[in-house]
C-alpha positions as CSV (number, residue, x, y, z in Angstrom):
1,X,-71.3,8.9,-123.6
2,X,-74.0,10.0,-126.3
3,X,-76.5,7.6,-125.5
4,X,-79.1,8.5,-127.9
5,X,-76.3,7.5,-130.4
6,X,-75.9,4.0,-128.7
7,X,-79.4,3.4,-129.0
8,X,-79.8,4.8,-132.7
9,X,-76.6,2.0,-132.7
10,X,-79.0,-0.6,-131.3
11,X,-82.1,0.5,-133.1
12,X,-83.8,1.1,-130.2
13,X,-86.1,3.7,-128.7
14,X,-85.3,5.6,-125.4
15,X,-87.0,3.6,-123.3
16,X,-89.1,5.3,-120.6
17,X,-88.0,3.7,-117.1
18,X,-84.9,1.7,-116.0
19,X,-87.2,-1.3,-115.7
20,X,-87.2,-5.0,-116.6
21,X,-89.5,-4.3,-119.8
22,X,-86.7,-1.9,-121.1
23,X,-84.2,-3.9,-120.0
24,X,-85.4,-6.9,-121.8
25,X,-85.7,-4.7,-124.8
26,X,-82.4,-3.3,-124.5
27,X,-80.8,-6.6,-124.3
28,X,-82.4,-7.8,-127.1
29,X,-82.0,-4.9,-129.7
30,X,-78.5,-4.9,-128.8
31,X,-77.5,-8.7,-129.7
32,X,-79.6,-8.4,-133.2
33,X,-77.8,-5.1,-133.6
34,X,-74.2,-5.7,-132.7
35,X,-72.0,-8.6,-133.8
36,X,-70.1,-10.6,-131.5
37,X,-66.5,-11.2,-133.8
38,X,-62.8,-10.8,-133.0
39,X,-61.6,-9.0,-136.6
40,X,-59.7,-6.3,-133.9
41,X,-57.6,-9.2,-132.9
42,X,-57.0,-11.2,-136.1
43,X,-56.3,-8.2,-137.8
44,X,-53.9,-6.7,-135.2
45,X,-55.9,-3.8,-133.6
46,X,-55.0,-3.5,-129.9
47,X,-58.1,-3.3,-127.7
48,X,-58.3,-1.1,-125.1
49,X,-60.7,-1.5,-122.3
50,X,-61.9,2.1,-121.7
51,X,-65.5,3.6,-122.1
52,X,-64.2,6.3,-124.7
53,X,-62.7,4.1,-126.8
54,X,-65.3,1.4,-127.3
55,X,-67.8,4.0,-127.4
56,X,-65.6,4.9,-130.6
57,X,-65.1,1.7,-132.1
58,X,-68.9,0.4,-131.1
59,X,-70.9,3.4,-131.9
60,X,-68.8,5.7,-134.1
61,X,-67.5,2.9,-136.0
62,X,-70.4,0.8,-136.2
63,X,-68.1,-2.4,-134.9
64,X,-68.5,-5.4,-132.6
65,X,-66.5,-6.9,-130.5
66,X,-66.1,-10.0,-127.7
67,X,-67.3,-10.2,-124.2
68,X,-64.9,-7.4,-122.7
69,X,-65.5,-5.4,-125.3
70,X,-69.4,-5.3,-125.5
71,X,-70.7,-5.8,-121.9
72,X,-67.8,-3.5,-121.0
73,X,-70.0,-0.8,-122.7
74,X,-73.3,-2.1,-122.7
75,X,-72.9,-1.8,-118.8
76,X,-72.1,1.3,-119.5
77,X,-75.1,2.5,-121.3
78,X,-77.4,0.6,-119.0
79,X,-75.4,3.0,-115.9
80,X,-76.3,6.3,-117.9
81,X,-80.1,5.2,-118.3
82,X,-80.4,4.8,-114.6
83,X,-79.5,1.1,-114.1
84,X,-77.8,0.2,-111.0
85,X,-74.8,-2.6,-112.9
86,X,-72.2,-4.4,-111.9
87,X,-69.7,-6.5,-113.9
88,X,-69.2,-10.2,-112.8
89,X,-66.4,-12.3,-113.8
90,X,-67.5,-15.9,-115.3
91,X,-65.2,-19.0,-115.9
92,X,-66.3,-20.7,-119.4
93,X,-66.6,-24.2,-119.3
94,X,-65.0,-25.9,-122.0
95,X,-66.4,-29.5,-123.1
96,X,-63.2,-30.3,-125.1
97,X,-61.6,-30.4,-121.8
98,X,-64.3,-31.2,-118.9
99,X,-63.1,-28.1,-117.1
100,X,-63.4,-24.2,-116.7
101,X,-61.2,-21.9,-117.4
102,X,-59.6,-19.3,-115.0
103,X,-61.1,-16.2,-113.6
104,X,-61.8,-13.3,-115.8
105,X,-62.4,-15.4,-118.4
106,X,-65.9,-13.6,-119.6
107,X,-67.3,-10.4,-118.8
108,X,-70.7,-10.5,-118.0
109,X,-73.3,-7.9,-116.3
110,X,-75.6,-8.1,-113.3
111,X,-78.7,-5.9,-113.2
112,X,-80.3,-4.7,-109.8
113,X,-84.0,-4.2,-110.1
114,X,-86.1,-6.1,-107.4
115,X,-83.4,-8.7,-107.5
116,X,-80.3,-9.1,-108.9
117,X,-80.7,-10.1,-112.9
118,X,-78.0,-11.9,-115.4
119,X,-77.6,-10.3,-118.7
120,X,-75.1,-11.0,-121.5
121,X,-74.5,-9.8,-124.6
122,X,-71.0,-10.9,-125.6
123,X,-71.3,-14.7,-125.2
124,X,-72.2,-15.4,-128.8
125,X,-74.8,-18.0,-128.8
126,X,-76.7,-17.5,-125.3
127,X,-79.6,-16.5,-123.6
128,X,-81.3,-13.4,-125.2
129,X,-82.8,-12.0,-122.1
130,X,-81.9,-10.9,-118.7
131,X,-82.2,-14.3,-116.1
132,X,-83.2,-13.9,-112.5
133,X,-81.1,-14.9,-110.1
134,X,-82.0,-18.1,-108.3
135,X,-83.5,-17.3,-104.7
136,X,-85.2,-19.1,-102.1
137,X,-86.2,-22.8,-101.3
138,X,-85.7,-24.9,-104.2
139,X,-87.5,-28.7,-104.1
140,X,-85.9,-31.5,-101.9
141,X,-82.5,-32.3,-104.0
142,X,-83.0,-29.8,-106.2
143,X,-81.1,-26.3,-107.0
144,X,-82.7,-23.3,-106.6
145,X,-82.9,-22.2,-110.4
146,X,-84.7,-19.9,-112.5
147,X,-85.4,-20.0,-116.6
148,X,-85.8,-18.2,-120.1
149,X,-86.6,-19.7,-123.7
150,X,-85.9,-17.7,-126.6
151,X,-85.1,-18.1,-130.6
152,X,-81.5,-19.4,-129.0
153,X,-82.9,-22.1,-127.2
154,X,-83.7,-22.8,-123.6
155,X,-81.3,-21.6,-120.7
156,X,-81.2,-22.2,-117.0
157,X,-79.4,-20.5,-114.1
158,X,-78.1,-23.1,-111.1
159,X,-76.9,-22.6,-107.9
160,X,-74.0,-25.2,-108.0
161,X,-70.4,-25.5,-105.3
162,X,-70.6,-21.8,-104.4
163,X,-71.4,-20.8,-107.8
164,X,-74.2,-19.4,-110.0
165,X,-74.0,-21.8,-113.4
166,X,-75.5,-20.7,-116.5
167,X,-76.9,-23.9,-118.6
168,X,-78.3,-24.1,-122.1
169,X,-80.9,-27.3,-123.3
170,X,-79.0,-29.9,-124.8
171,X,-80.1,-33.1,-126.4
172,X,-78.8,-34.9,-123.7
173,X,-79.8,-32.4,-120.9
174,X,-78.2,-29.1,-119.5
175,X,-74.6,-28.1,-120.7
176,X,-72.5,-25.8,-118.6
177,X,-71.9,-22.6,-120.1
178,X,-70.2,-20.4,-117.7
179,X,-70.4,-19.8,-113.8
180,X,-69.5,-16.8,-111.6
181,X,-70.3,-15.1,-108.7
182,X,-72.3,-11.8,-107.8
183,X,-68.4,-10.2,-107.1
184,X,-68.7,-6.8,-108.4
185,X,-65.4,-5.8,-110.5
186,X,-64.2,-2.8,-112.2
187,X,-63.5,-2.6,-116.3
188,X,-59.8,-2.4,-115.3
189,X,-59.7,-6.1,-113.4
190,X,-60.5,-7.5,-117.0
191,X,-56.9,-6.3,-118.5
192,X,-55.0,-8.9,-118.0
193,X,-57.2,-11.7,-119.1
194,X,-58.5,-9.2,-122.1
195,X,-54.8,-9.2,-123.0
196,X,-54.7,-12.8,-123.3
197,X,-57.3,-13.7,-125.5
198,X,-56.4,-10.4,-127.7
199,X,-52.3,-11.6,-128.2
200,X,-51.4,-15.1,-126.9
201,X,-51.0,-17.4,-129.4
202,X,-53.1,-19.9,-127.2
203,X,-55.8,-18.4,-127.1
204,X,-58.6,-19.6,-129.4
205,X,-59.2,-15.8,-130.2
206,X,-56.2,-15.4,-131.7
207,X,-55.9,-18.9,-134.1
208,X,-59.4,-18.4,-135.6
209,X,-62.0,-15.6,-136.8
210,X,-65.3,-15.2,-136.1
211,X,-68.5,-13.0,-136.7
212,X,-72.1,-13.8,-135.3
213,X,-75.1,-12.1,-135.1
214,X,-78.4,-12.6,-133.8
215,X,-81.3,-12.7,-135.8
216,X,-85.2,-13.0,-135.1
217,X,-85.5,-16.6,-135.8
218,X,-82.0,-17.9,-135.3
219,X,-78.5,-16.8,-135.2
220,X,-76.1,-16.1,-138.5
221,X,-72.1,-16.9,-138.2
222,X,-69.3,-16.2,-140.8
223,X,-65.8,-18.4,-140.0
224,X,-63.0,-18.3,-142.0
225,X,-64.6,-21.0,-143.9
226,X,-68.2,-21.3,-143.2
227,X,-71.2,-19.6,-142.7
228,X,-73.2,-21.0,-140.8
229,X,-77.9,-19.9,-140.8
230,X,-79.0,-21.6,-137.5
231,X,-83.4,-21.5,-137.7
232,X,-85.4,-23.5,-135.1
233,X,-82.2,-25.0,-133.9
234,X,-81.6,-26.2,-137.2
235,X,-77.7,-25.5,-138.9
236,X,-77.4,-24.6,-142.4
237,X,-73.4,-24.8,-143.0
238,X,-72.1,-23.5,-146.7
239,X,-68.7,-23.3,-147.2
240,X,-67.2,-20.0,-148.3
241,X,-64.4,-19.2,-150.0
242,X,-61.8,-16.0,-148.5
243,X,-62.8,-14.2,-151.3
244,X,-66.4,-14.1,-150.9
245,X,-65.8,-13.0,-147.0
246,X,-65.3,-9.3,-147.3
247,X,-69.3,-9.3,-148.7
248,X,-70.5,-11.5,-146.9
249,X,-69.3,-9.4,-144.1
250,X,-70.6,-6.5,-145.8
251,X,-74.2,-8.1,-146.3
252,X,-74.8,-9.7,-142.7
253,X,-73.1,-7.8,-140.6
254,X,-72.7,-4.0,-142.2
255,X,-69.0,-4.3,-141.4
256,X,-65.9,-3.3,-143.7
257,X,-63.1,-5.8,-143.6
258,X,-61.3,-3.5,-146.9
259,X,-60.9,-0.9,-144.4
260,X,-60.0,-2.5,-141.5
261,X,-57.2,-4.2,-143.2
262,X,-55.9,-0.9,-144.5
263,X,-56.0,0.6,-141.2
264,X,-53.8,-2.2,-139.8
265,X,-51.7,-2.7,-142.8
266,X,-52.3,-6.3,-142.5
267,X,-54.0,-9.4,-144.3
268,X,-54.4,-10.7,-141.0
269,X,-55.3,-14.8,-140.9
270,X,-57.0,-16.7,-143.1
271,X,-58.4,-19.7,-141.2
């Protein structure tokens, strides 16, 4: 890995010391840099989970990707500038359906600096820097937790049934995002559910398009029909038509949808 390329990728200066200031830096540059979208899959590209090729399709290609995809290389990077990483599985809760999903359902990173630290930057919409993993006594009927507030919004990690649960601030109070535990895995234990979301027809991946980005004050997102310019926790929705998607691709998120459809020789889905 070239990884003065991935942090040209990133905009982001080498950073001095495998630290927690860096790595907070890191984190950050990376989700305002690097869209979370699933074009690969609407548009028929296999993905392959190996460190050459999404250092091809990331960097080289300037591309995005989802959760196995960019944490499977971000861990990467973070490895070759001295961190000591580990990739966790997480279950995502659903709220359609009360429930989580199976194991290996998100890739997601832990950090080891003076204690173990939670960092993401494939889950779309989450917190923007790393989160301490809860330790020692918590108050009488209370979980041990620890918390970050960002541009996102405010996010919590719970010790809850044998799990660590990562929360976001709701109006109503804390919604499950995703749980895991500190398990250590290897990229190639993600295949199987990384070839799920990529081909099966029941996966949400595959019935729908998306493309989000960070931003400084917000978060922008481009569906098949919408985009969407969250500020303050406020949404701005304006409807876009499927012409107007290849530049607003273009504009956003400095990605080519043209020449991804030529390099597939599909039109791919249009909602």
């Amino acid at each position: 890995m070239n990884s003065r390329a991935y942090l040209a990728r990133i905009d982001a200066l080498p950073p001095l010391a495998p630290d927690l200031a860096a790595l907070t830096y890191l984190q950050l540059r990376h989700l305002l840099a690097v869209p979370f979208e699933n074009l690969s899959i609407v548009y028929g590209e296999p993905i392959v989970l190996d460190e050459a090729w999404l250092y091809a399709k990331i960097v080289e290609r300037r591309r995005g990707g989802f959760c196995y995809e960019l944490n499977g290389l971000f861990g990467a990077l973070l490895r070759d500038l001295g961190y000591r990483v580990d990739y966790v599985a997480a279950e995502v809760y659903s709220s359609g359906e009360q429930a989580f999903g199976p194991p290996f359902d998100h890739m997601a990173l832990l950090v080891h600096l003076d204690r173990p630290y939670l960092v993401d930057v494939g889950f779309g919409e989450s917190a923007r820097a790393p989160l301490a993993l809860p330790q020692g006594d918590a108050p009488a009927g209370a979980a041990p937790q620890s918390l970050t507030q960002d541009a996102g919004g405010a996010y919590r990690l719970v010790t809850a049934g044998g799990y660590l649960l990562l929360q976001k601030a709701e109006a109503g109070g804390w919604a499950a995002q995703y749980r895991f535990t500190p398990q250590p895995h290897t990229l190639a234990d993600y295949r199987a559910m990384c070839a799920y979301h990529s081909t099966d027809p029941a996966s949400h991946f595959t019935r729908r398009w998306i493309c989000s980005r960070a931003t400084e004050t917000g978060r922008i997102s481009l569906t098949a029909g919408e985009l969407i310019v969250t500020e303050a926790g406020s949404k701005q929705r304006t409807a876009v038509a499927e012409e107007t998607r290849p530049e607003l691709l273009r504009r956003y998120f400095a990605l080519d949808l043209a020449a991804l459809r030529a390099a597939r020789g599909s039109e791919g889905l249009a909602t």
